[in-house]
N, C-alpha and C positions, 0 to 999 in steps of 0.2 A: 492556388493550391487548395489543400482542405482540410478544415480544422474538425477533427472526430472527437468530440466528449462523451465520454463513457464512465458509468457512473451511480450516483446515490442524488438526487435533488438537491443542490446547496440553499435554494431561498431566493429572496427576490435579489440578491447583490448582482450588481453588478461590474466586476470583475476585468474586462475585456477592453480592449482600445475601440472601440466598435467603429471611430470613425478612422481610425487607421486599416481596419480589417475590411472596411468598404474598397478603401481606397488602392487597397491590394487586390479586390475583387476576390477576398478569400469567400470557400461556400463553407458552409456550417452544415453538421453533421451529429446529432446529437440521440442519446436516447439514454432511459432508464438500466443499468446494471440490476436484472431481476433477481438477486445473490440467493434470495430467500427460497425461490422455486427450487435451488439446486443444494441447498444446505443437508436435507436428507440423503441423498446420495453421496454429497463428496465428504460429509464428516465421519463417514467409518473409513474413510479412504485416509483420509488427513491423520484420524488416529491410530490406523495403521502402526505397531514396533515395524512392518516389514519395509515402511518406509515404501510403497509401491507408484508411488508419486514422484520419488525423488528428493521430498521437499527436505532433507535432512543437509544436500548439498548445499542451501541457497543459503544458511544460516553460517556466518560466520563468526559471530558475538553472542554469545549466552553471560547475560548479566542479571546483578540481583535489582528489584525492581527499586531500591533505592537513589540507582544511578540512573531511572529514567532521563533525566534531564538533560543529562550528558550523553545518555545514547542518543537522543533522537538529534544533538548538534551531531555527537559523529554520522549518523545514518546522513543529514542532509549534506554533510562536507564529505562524505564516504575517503573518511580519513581511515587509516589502519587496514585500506580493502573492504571497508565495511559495507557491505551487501543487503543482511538479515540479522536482526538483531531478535532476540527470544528475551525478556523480561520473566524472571523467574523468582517469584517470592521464596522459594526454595534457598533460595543462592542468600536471601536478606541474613546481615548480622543478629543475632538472634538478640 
């Protein structure tokens, strides 16, 4: 098969079983996610009220940014259906 990393640079770690991934004869497939080339065009789109992305469905959890810790356990256990979670210092007890 083939492993595709797409992405931001992590560093020198190394991460990966490499000599398992030989042994599977997996190919690697890697490059730079350029985010920054496209940030001017898709952030009027993002902030969009008309929502012309969609991105309004993906969100299922809008929380105040106090319960970070606990969102990002529900996001990785995606307990509750949890999907997208929005971090809203709005939402903090004052």
């Amino acid at each position: 098969g083939t492993v595709s990393i797409s992405g931001v640079y992590g560093g020198a770690a190394d991460p990966m079983p490499m000599l398992q991934m030989f042994d599977k004869q997996l190919q690697l497939r890697m490059g730079q996610a350029n985010v920054r080339a496209w940030t001017d065009t898709l952030m009027p789109l993002v902030e969009d009220p008309a929502d012309p992305l969609g991105l309004d469905d993906l969100v299922t959890h809008r929380l105040p940014l106090e319960e970070a810790p606990a969102a990002y356990d529900m996001f990785q256990r995606k307990h509750d259906g949890c999907v997208k979670i929005v971090l809203d210092p709005a939402r903090s007890a004052a």
